[in-house]
N, C-alpha and C positions, 0 to 999 in steps of 0.2 A: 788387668785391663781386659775390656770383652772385645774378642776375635770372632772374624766372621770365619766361619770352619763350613768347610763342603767334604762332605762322604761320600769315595765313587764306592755305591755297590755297598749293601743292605746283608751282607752275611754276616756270621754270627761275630767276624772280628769287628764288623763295618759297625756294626748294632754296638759293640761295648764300648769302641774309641767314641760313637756319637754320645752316649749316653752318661762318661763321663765327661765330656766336654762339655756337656750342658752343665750337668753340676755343678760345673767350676766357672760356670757364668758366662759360656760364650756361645752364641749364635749359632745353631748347625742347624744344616741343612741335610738330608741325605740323599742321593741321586741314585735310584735303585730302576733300570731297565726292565724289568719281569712288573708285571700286577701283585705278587708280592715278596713280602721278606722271608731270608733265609738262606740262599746259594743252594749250596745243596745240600742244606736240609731241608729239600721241602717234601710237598703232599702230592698225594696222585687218588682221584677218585674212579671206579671202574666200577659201573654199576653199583651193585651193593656191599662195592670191596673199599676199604679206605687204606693206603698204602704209604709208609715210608719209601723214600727214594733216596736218603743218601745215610750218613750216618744211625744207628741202630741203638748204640748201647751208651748209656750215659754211667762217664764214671769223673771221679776227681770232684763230688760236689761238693768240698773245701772250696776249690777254686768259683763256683758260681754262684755259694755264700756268703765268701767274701767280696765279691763282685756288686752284687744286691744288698750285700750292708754298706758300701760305701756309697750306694745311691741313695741309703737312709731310707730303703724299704727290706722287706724279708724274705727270703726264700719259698719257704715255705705258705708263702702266700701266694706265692708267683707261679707256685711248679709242683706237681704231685706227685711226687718220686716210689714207685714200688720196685723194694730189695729184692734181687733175683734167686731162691734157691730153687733150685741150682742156676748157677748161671750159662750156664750152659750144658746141651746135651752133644757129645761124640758118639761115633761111630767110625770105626776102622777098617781098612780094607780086608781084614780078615774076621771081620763079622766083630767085635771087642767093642761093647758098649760099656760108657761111661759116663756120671754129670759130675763136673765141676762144682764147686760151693767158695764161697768167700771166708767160708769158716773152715780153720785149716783141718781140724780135727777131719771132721767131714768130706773133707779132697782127698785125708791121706787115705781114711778109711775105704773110700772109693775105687782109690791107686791100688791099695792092697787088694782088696775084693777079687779086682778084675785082672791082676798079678802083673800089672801097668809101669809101679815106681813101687816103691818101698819109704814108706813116711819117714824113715829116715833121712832117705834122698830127698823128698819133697821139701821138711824140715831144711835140711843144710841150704838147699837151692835157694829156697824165699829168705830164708836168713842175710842169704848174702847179698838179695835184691833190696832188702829192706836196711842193709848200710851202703850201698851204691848208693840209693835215695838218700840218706843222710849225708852223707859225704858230701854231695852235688846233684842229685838229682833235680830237687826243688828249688837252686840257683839257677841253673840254668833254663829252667822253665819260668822263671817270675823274672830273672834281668835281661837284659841287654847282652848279646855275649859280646858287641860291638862298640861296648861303652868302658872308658878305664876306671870308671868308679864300682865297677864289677869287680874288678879285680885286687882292688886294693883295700875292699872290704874285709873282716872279719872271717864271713863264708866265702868270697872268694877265694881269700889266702887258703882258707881251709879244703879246698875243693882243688887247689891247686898241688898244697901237701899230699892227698888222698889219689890224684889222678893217676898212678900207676896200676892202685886198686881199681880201677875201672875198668880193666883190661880193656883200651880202647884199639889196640894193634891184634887181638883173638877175634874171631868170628862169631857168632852166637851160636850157632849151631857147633862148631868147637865147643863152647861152652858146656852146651846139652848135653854133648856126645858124652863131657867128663863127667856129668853133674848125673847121669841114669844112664844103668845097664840094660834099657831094654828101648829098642828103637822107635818103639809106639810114644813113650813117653818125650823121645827126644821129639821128636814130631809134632805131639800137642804142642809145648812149648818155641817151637821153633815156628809156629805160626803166627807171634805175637809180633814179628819183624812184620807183616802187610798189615800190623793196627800203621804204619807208618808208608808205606807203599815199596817194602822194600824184599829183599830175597835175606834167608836167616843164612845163607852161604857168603854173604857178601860183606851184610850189616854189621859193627862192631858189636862183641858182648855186651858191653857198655846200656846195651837195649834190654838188658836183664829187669832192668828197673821198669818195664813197662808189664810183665807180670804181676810184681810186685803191687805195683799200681791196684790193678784189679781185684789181686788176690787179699789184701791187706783193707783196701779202704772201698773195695766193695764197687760193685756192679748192677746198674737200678734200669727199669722201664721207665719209660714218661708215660701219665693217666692223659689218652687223648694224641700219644705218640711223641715220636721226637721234635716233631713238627710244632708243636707247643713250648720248645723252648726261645724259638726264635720270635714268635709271639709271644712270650712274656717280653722279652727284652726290646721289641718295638713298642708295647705298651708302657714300657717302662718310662723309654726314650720320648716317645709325647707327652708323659707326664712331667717329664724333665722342660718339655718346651721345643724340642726336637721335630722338626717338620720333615715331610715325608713326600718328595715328589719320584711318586711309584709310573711304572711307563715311560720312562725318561733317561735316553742312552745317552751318555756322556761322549764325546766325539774327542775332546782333547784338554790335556789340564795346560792350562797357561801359565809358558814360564817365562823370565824376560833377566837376563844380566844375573843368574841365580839366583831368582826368587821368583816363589811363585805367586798369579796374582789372581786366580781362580779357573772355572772349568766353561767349558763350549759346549753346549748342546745343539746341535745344529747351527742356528745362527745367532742362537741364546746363547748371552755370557752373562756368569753370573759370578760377581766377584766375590774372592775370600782369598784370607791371611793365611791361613791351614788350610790344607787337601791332605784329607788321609785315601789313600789308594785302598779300597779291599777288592781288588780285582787280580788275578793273576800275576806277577812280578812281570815276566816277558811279554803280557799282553798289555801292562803299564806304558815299558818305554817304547813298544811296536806301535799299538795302535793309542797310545793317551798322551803320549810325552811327544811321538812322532821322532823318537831316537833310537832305532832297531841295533845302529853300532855303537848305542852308550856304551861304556867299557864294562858298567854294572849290566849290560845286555849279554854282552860277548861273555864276559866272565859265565855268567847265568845258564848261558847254552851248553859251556864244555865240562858243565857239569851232568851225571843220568839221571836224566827223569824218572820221576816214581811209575810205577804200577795204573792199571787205569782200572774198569770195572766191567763184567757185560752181566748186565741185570734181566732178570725175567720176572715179571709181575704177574705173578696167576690166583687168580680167585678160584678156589677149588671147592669143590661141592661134598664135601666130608668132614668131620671131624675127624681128627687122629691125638689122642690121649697121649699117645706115646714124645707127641714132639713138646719141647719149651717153648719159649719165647725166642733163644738162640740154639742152633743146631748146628754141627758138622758133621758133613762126612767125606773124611780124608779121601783121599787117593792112595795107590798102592806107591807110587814113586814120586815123594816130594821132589828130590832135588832134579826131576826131569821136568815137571813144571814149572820150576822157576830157569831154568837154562831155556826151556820153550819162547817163556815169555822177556825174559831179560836179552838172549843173545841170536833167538831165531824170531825176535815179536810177533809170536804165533801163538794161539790159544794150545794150552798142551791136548793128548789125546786122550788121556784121563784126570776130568779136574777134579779138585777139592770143591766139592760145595757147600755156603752155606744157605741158610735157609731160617726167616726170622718173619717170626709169627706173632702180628702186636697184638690179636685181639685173644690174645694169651692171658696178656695185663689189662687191651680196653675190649673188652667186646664188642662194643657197636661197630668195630673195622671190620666187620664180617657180617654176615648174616648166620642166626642161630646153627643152621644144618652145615656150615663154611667154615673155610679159614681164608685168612689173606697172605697169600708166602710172597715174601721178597726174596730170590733166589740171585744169589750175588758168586759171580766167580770171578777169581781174581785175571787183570788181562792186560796185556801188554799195551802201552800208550799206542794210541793212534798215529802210524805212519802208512799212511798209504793202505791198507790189507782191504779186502772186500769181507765187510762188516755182515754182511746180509750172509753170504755166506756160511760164515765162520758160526755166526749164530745159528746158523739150521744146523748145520754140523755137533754142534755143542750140545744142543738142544737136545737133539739124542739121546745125544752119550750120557746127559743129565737125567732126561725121565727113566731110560732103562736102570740107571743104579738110583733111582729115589722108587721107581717101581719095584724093583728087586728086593730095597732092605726093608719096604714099607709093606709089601704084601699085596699091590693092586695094580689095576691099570689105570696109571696117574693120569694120563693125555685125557681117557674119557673123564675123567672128573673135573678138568680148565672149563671153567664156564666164563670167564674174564683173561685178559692176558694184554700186555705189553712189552716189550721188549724196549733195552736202553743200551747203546754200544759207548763205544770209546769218544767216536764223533761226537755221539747224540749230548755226550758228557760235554765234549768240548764247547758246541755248540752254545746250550743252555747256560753254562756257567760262569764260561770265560776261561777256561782251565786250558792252559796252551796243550795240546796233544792228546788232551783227555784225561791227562795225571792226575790224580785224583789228591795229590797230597806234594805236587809243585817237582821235587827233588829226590831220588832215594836216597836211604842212607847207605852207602858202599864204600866209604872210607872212616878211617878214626879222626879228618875234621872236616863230617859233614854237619855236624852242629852250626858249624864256624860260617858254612859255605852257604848257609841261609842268606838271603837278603835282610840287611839290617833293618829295623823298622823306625827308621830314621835316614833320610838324605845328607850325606855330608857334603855333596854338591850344589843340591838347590835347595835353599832355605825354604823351612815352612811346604817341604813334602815328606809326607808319613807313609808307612807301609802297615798293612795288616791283612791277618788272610792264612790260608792253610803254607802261601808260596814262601812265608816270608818269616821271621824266626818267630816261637820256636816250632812250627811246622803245623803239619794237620790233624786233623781231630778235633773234637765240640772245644775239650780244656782247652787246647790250646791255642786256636784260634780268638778264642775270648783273651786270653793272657795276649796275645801278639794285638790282639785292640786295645787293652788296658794297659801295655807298655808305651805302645804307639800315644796314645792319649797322654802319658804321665810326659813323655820326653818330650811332647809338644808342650805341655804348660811349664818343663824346664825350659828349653830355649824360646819359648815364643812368649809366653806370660809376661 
């Protein structure tokens, strides 16, 4: 039976629940606030600079092949994926340069070179990210963790057997500590806890598997940036039949006797059987439900929120051969960064930066003599702090160590710039606090403590989004819309 379906909010989860719910024959609509799609993945133009502004690095594209095949179109028609070798370049507080590769041979050789790990360390470590992911990885990313037909599956049962092997009660950085004898190496790897908004002191080992990820099934550019992925999938989505009222903030979704019966946009209502949510979870029942002490609200709050980000967008007037596409360079004391930003919400006083350079992959985001850097450091959600600030402060501490390892005086080369804080995050997005990724993960059941992407209080309301399972990031965003979609044409169809 065809359902009138309404989508708060055009992000990358909001785009895949529309797109197949079209396919399966029902009416959608999408309500996106901004002029256009993406959340935050979008674009930023600065004179002759073209800029990523949220997510960078595209990986898992299993997941957005098989997304594009069940809409009975192809991937590779949609999206122009370039493999990264290396996928990234490091740099460490003691001067120790190194690129990462997907290809292990090539990572270990690199680890050895630079006297980093030892390939037999690197070996044993991915090995055992690569049966984490067997075990459960790819279950708990593709189901429901909130549904019992999860569990009483095949892979669930199996993932249940396994769950000891996940070491979900060790740290990950415990993990590191065991896994390499030299603290440089624990460190690369202990940075893969904020792909998730989280601290590797806190996060369960369990997040092993998101190395793995990387390292195993590879690490790609988008031709034309990341900002092209959220454009295929509205393309997709109108092809499907999917209409598009872009400009158009949703004020409240209408519920009545536990059901819902569609959304308000000022004094426009427009009805529908489904509303899937891709807005924030606490910005859902605060500002859309109009229920701040839902229980699914309160619950939501006394969990930590993720990490947030303060970006600097500089069009710099150089070429530098030396950097990738993706670049880091550490700090000399991780674990004083993340106690900075986790338990003092302060930007630390020497950050890890990175520094992601698209016209590495597309050229025209620059101008021939330029590059376009998105410089992203990781940062404490927004409470209160003075943003203006913190960033002149940072700002600093940033050019003096990107001048020092680079060999210039970086400032005189900004011929463009932008600046983007926690606020600015929260602001544009809708992201409660500025979190960039909803929730961190700091217990062994923070999987669990996602928002379901399913209501079991008020029928025919869906959840998708970075806020809501199984969390943030391009993959998974897309999976938290294509689950949200499926459990709606199970109870609502």
């Amino acid at each position: 039976m065809s359902r009138r379906v309404a989508i708060v909010g055009a992000g990358i989860g909001g785009l895949a629940a529309a797109g197949l719910l079209a396919k399966a024959g029902h009416r959608v609509t999408v309500f996106e606030q901004s002029a256009h799609a993406g959340g935050k993945a979008a674009s930023v133009q600065l004179g002759g600079y073209r800029f990523d502004t949220g997510p960078s690095l595209f990986t898992l594209p299993g997941v957005f092949r098989n997304f594009f095949a069940r809409l009975g179109m192809e991937m590779d028609q949609e999206l122009c994926l370039v493999p990264l070798a290396p996928l990234c370049a490091y740099e460490f507080a003691d001067g120790t340069r190194l690129h990462s590769f997907s290809d292990r041979a090539r990572f270990a050789a690199a680890l050895e070179q630079s006297g980093v790990a030892t390939a037999a360390e690197l070996n044993a470590y991915l090995d055992r990210g690569a049966r984490m992911w067997d075990w459960a990885g790819e279950l708990f990313l593709t189901r429901s963790l909130h549904e019992r037909s999860t569990y009483v599956s095949r892979r669930g049962l199996r993932a249940i057997l396994h769950a000891p092997g996940l070491s979900p009660f060790s740290s990950l950085h415990r993990a590191h500590a065991r896994a390499f004898a030299d603290p440089r190496a624990v460190q690369l790897f202990d940075r893969y806890a904020t792909y998730n908004g989280s601290s590797p002191y806190q996060t369960p080992a369990t997040m092993r598997i998101i190395p793995h990820v990387e390292y195993a099934l590879g690490g790609y550019a988008l031709r034309g940036g990341i900002v092209s992925l959220p454009r295929a999938l509205e393309h997709a989505a109108r092809q499907l039949g999917v209409e598009f009222q872009m400009g158009t903030r949703v004020t409240r979704i209408v519920c009545r006797n536990g059901l819902c019966h569609g959304i308000e946009s000022g004094e426009d209502f427009f009805p529908a059987d489904i509303v899937v949510s891709n807005a924030d979870v606490l910005s859902t029942y605060r500002h859309l439900l109009h229920e701040p002490a839902a229980p699914e609200a309160r619950r939501y709050e006394r969990v930590e929120p993720s990490s947030s980000g303060l970006v600097f967008l500089w069009g710099v007037a150089r070429r530098f051969p030396r950097l990738q596409v993706h670049n880091i360079f550490f700090s000399g004391d991780y674990r004083a960064e993340f106690e900075a930003m986790f338990k003092r919400l302060d930007m630390p006083a020497e950050p890890t930066i990175y520094v992601n350079v698209t016209c590495k992959a597309t050229p025209d985001d620059a101008p021939a003599d330029g590059e376009n850097w998105f410089v992203l450091l990781n940062a404490p959600r927004h409470a209160g702090q003075d943003w203006p600030r913190l960033a002149a402060r940072v700002r600093q501490a940033v050019l003096a160590r990107l001048s020092r390892s680079l060999g210039c005086d970086l400032e005189s080369l900004i011929r463009e710039e932008k600046v983007i804080t926690p606020p600015d995050i929260e602001r544009d997005t809708g992201s409660t606090n500025g979190s960039l990724y909803g929730i961190a993960s700091h217990s062994s059941a923070s999987a669990f403590l996602r928002h379901p992407n399913r209501s079991r209080r008020i029928r025919g309301l869906y959840f998708a989004g970075g806020s809501a399972h199984p969390g943030g990031g391009m993959p998974l965003a897309l999976l938290s819309g294509t689950m949200a979609a499926d459990l709606a044409e199970e109870y609502e169809g």
